[in-house]
C-alpha positions in Angstrom: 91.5 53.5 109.3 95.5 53.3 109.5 95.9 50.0 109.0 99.7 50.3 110.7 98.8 48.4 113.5 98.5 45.4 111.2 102.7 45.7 111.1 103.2 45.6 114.9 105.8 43.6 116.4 103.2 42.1 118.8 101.1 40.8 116.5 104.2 38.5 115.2 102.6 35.4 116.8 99.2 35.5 114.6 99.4 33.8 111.6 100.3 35.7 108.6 97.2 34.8 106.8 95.2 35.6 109.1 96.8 39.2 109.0 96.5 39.7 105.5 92.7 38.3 105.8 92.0 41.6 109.0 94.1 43.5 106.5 91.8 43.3 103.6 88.7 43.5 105.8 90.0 46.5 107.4 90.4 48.0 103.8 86.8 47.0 102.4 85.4 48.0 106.2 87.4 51.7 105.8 85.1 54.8 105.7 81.8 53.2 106.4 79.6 54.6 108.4 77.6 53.4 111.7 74.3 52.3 110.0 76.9 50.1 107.4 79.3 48.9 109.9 77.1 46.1 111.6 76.0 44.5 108.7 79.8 44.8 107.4 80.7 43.1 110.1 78.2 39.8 110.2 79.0 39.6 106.7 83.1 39.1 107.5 82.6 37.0 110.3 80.4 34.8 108.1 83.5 35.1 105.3 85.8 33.8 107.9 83.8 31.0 109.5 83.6 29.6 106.1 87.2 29.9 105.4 87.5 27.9 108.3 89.5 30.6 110.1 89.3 31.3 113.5 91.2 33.3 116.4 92.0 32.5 119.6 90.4 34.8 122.7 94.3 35.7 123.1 95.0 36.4 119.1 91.5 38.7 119.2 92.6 40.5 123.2 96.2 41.3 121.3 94.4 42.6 117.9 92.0 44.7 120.3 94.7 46.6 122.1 97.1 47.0 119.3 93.7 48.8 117.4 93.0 50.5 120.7 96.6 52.2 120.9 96.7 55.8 120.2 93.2 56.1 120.0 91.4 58.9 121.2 88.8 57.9 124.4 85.8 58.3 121.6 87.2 56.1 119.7 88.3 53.5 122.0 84.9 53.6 123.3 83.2 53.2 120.0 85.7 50.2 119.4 84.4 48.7 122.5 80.4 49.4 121.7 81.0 47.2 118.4 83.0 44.8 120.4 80.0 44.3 122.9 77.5 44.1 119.8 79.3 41.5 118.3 79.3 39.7 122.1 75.7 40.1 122.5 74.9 38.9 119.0 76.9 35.6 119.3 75.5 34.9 122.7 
């Protein structure tokens, strides 16, 4: 993944740590595949729960569309399948 979107101007509001933590996450989460993608997933959120970090519905919404932009339609759509996962899962 291009991890350029972690530089846009309208993320400035979101904590720089918090950045850096999606940064490195996006790195370690780079290349895997479908099957490895959930699991990748649980695991980070677990990471950052116990780092005590947490984003706001308005810090995630902003992260979302800045991924989202310049994506192709499959792959806003498969952005928006894991999204939904994750939703079901933490219901």
């Amino acid at each position: 993944m291009n991890q350029n979107w972690i530089n846009n101007p309208n993320l400035a509001s979101i904590d720089t740590a918090k950045l850096q933590m999606l940064q490195s996450l996006a790195s370690q989460g780079a290349g895997k595949g479908s099957q490895e993608l959930m699991p990748f997933l649980m695991m980070a959120m677990k990471q950052t729960r116990q780092k005590g970090m947490s984003f706001t519905p308005e810090e995630m919404n902003l992260i979302i569309d800045v991924m989202k932009s310049g994506k192709s339609p499959e792959e806003t759509a498969q952005i928006d399948k894991i999204l939904n996962l994750l939703k079901m899962m933490k219901a």
